[in-house]
Residue, then its C-alpha position, 0 to 999 in steps of 0.5 A: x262439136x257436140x254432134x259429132x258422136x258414135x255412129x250405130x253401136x253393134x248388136x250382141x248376139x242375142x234375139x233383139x228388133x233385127x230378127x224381125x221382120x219390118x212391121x213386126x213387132x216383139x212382146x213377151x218371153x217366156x223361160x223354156x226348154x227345147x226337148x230333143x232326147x236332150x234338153x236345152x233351156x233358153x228362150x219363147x219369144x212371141x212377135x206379132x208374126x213369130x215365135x222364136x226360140x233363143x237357147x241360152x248358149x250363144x254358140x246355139x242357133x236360134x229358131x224362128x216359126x212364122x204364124x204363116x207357115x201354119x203354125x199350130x200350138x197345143x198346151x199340155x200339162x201334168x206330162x211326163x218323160x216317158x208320155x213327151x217322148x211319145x208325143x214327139x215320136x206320134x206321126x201327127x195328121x191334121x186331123x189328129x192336130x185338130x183334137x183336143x190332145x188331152x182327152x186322146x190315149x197317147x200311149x195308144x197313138x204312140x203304137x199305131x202312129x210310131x214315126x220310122x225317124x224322129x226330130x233328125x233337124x233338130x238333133x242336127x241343129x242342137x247336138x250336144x246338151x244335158x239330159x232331160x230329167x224324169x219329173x212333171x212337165x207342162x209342154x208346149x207342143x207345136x208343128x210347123x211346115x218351115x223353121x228358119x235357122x239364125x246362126x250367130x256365130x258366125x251371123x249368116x243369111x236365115x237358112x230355111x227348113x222344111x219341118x215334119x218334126x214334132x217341137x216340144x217345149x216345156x215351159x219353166x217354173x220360174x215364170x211368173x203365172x201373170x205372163x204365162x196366161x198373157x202370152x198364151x192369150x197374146x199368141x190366140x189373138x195374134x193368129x186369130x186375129x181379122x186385122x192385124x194392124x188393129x190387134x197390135x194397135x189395141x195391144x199397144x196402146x191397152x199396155x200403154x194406157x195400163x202402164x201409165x196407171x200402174x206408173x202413177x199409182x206406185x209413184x203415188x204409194x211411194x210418195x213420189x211426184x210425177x212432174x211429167x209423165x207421158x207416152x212415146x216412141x223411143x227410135x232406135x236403129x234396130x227398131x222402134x220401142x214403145x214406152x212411157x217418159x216420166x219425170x220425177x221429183x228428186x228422181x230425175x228422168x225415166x224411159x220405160x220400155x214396154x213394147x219391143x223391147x227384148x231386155x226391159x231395161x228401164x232407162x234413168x238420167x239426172x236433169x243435170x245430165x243433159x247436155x243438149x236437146x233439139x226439136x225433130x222432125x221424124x218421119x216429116x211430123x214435128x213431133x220428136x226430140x233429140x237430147x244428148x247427154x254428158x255421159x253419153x257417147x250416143x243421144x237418144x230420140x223421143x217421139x212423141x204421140x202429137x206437137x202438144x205432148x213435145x211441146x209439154x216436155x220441151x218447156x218443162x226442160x227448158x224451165x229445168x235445165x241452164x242456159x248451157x244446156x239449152x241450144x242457143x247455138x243456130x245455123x247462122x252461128x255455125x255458118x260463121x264459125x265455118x265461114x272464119x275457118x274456125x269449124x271443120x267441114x266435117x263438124x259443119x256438115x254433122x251440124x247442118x244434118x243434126x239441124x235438118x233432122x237428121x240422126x244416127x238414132x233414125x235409119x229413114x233419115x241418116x246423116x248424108x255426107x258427099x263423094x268429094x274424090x273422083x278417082x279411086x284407081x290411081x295410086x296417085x293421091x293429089x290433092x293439088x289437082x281439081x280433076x282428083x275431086x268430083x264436081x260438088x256443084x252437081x247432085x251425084x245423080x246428074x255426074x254422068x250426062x248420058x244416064x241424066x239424059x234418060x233422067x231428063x227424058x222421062x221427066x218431060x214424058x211425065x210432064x206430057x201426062x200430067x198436061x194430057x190428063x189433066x192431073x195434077x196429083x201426079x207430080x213428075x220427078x228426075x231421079x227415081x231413087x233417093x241419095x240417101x235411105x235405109x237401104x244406102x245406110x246398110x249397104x254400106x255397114x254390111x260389115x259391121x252389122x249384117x243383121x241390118x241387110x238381113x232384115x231388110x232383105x227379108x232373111x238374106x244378104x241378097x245379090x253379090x252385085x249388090x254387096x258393098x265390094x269396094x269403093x272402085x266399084x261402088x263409085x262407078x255403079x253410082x255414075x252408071x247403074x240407071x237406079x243408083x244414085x247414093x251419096x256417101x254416110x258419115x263413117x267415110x271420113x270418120x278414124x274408125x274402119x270396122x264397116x270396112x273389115x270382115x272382123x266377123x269372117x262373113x260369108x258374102x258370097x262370090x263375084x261372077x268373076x269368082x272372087x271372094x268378098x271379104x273386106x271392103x277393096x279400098x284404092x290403090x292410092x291408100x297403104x291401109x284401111x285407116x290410111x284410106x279413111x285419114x285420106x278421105x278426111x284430108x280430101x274434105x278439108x282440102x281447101x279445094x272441097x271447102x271452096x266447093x262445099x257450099x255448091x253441094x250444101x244449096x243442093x241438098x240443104x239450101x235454096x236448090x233442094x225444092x222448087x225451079x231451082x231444083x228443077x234447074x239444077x237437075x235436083x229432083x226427087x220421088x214426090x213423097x221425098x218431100x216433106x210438103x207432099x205428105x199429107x197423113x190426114x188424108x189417110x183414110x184406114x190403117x192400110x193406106x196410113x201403113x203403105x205411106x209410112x213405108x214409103x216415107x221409112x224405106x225409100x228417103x227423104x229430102x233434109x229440111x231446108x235450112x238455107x233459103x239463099x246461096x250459101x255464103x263461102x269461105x274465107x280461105x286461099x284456094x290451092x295452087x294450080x300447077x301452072x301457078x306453081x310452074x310460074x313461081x318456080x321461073x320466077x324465083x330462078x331469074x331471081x337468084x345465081x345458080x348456087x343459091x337457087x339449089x341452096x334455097x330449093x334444098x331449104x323449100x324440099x327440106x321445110x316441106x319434108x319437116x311439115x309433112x313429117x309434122x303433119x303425119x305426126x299430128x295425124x298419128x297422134x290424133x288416131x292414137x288419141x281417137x284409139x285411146x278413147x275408143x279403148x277406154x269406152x269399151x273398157x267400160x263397156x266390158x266393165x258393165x257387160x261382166x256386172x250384167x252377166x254376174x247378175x244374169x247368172x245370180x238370177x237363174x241360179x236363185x230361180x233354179x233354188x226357189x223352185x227346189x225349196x218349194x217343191x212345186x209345180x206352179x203349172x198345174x194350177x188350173x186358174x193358169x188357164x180358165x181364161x184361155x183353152x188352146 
């Protein structure tokens, strides 16, 4: 099935939208140089809340200071060796920061304000480099109380510094003297700004609005003809991305990024690319479109700005492409293709999620898959056995009766209130976490991409009992912690165990019984990492799961999501997971739009429901139970001599040995094939990142050229700062 694609892509280790913080948002570089004695070249981003610096040498740690942490940026130009050296060794006071630094004698500071020790962070930090040249600079003095440290090889936890040194860029000549004036006026704005949130969004759309113009007037004086052009948001698991999609005749479709978006790269397909597109319903608004492509291991996910502008675009495709590659394909279609055995459980259930709008794109609304095993301490995998699977007919949360005791306790406590006072705003609930958020999603990925439980922690892994250790004791704290109550994502049952491998040699931190966290602990029942997640597979193809599924299904996509039944079936939620109780005109300012977008964002959301009866069954004979087997083993020795009973039973052991030779081999082959294309993808992958990088390096040695033939210091223009003075 065509849903069944590549989950979350690891980051590469550059600046991109996980080094920010939720909320923050990314909008401009700038080419510099960090001077410390030496001199290292990368470079200024500048966030909604932060600068960071990104040397260009990946080994180097970045550095990134927060506005808050009373950040002060001056601008000098026209600055030797000698006169940056004694800028970086002033003793700078407050007082001494809130002069204009042009109009002060550095040499006469430098005698009477000497620091006794100069930069010692940041020779520790960037030891080895080239030397600074002797010529003319325009710098970029700045002072801040802390610096938070972002390893990347290996990644780890930010490390926060206190800072009483003097950092001094220089800022290249290669930059273009429209973005130097734009991010100096960006970086005025952002730190002088009233309301943050105004400010940015006043920055967003004027670059939007400026885009779009600039976009129609090119095409116009290249004689091209926009079919379509409009704005939206590109969702992303790292971040959201504003920009515009654009259609072209003959030129096929545009993303162009504008807003968040560290690289620029601008994004093309043909129309004939397109393999399948679906309405989504993002963030509980019917305004986003997901499209997958021939090419294309991952789909995209559009957002638009209302339902007219998706409306708009998904006509226009539906005018433009083949019935192929329209979704004719629907719930009652799949659920009869799974019914008749002709569709896996897995296939069914990536189906069923991509159906309620659910996607690897979106981390508030990852595709939720179910625990079906119950032991995970045992050697004995037994797949012939009821009790070896968790009971599918109950939300994870109500598996351990005394916990939903306490669940049911204070549901009925909340209905008292709400009769007593009256209130029927207030909605009661049973359960006050959600079996699947952003949170679940990087618990479980910590391993392959910590940067996600970083962010979201604000710049740490958080606590060792709250890391992802094993399946064993994840599977008991979802039984018994009292706000926990995750189900399982994806990966669990996919051939590929990255998320499980410290491939990256983490340093998660230690247990309180002084055990080191390194790879996921899988159960004792599995010989290896893939072993283990082939066993999963097996487990939700089991004719016992696929006689239970259905049960789970009602529960998180039919008839018992919502309402009495839900009620009945110990199946509810926190009101704002809910769809129906989101109501975003009732959001009178920008704070109280913000406060329920991070609700909606970071603390899950129910799946549409898509069933609004009991889901039908499968047509398929269930396993044996023991007993059975017991008494069709007596049968079958009343029915023959002695003889030909051990001679028959020697055939039965020896066909069953042939399937299960037959069946691993099949196995074998699959996770073969699976490696094969994995291998090839990122064959290609490597392909492009070395093309990537000869034109990287082919770049920065023509702008070092340009800037020798010319002989120039584009800095020293004075109508770079007429419209600005910091």
């Amino acid at each position: 099935m065509f849903f069944s694609l590549s989950s979350i892509r690891k980051p590469k280790q550059e600046f991109n939208l996980l080094h920010l913080e939720t909320q923050e948002y990314y909008f401009l570089s700038l080419k510099v140089s960090l001077h410390n004695n030496n001199e290292i070249r990368g470079k200024l981003h500048i966030c909604s809340r932060s600068l960071v610096f990104q040397p260009n040498q990946p080994k180097l740690p970045m550095i990134k200071m927060k506005y808050s942490n009373n950040l002060i940026m001056k601008i000098l130009r026209n600055i030797d060796t000698k006169t940056m050296n004694q800028i970086m060794s002033i003793k700078w006071t407050p007082s001494l920061l809130m002069e204009d630094i042009d109009s002060l004698d550095i040499n006469q500071l430098y005698q009477h304000f000497k620091r006794d020790k100069n930069n010692e962070l940041l020779d520790r930090l960037y030891k080895i480099q080239s030397r600074t040249a002797n010529q003319q600079y325009t710098i970029m003095f700045l002072r801040v109380d802390k610096l938070f440290v972002i390893n990347r090889n290996p990644i780890s936890p930010y490390i926060t510094e206190t800072c009483d040194e003097n950092i001094v860029f220089s800022i290249s000549q290669s930059n273009s003297k429209q973005n130097i004036v734009r991010f100096l006026k960006l970086y005025q704005g952002l730190t002088q700004a009233e309301d943050e949130n105004s400010f940015i969004n006043t920055i967003i759309n004027t670059t939007l609005n400026e885009a779009m113009n600039e976009h129609r007037a090119q095409s116009s004086q290249q004689g091209l003809k926009i079919e379509l052009a409009v704005k939206c948001k590109l969702i992303k698991p790292e971040g959201i991305i504003y920009g515009l999609f654009s259609i072209q005749r003959d030129e096929g479709i545009k993303y162009i990024p504008l807003i968040n978006s560290p690289k620029g790269k601008i994004l093309m397909w043909q129309l004939t690319d397109i393999k399948f597109f679906l309405k989504y319903t993002y963030m509980f608004k019917q305004i986003g479109l997901e499209i997958w492509f021939f090419n294309k291991k991952r789909s995209i996910l559009l957002v638009f700005e209302d339902i007219q502008q998706l409306e708009t675009v998904y006509k226009y495709l539906i005018r433009k492409t083949t019935k192929n590659q329209i979704t004719s394909i629907t719930i009652d279609k799949l659920t009869e293709l799974w019914v008749n055995g002709n569709l896996s459980n897995f296939d069914y259930l990536m189906s069923l999620n991509t159906f309620s709008s659910r996607s690897f794109c979106d981390l508030s609304a990852y595709p939720v898959f179910p625990w079906v095993i119950s032991e995970y301490n045992d050697k004995t995998f037994d797949l012939s056995s009821p009790e070896f699977f968790r009971d599918l007919s109950r939300p994870v949360g109500a598996l351990n009766k005394h916990r939903l005791q306490k669940y049911k306790q204070s549901y009925q406590d909340q209905l008292k209130n709400q009769k007593n006072n009256n209130n029927n705003d207030m909605i009661p609930y049973i359960y006050p976490t959600h079996y699947s958020s952003p949170g679940t999603v990087v618990y479980y990925l910590i391993r392959k991409i910590p940067e996600f439980v970083i962010k979201l922690q604000n710049g740490v892994f958080g606590p060792t009992d709250r890391i992802f250790r094993g399946i064993d004791s994840t599977w008991y704290t979802t039984l018994n912690l009292h706000a926990d109550s995750k189900e399982l994502i994806p990966e669990f049952y996919s051939l590929d165990p990255d998320f499980l491998i410290n491939c990256d040699k983490l340093e998660l931190g230690m247990t309180q019984e002084g055990e080191i966290i390194d790879d996921a602990i899988i159960p004792p029942w599995a010989n290896s990492m893939t072993d283990f997640l082939l066993k999963m597979r097996m487990a939700l193809e089991s004719d016992y799961v696929s006689s239970q599924l259905p049960k789970w299904i009602d529960l998180i996509f039919g008839c018992k999501t919502r309402g009495d039944e839900a009620v009945k079936q110990d199946n509810l939620f926190y009101p704002y997971t809910y769809a129906e109780n989101v109501n975003w005109n009732q959001c009178r300012t920008s704070i109280e739009k913000q406060a329920l977008e991070t609700q909606v964002a970071e603390f899950g959301q129910v799946p549409i429901q898509l069933f609004n009866s009991n889901h039908p069954n499968r047509k398929l004979k269930i396993y044996s139970t023991l007993r059975q087997q017991q008494q069709q083993q007596q049968q079958q020795q009343q029915l023959n001599s002695s003889s030909q009973r051990n001679l028959q039973i020697n055939d039965v052991q020896q066909d069953s040995q042939n399937k299960d030779y037959v069946t691993c081999l099949q196995n074998q082959v699959s996770s073969l094939q699976w490696e094969n294309e994995k291998l090839k993808f990122n064959l290609d992958t490597i392909k492009q990142e070395l093309q990537f990088q000869k034109i990287e390096t082919f770049n920065s040695q023509y702008d070092q050229e340009e800037i020798d033939k010319k002989g120039q210091d584009l800095m020293s223009d004075d109508s770079l700062y007429q419209q600005i003075k910091i």
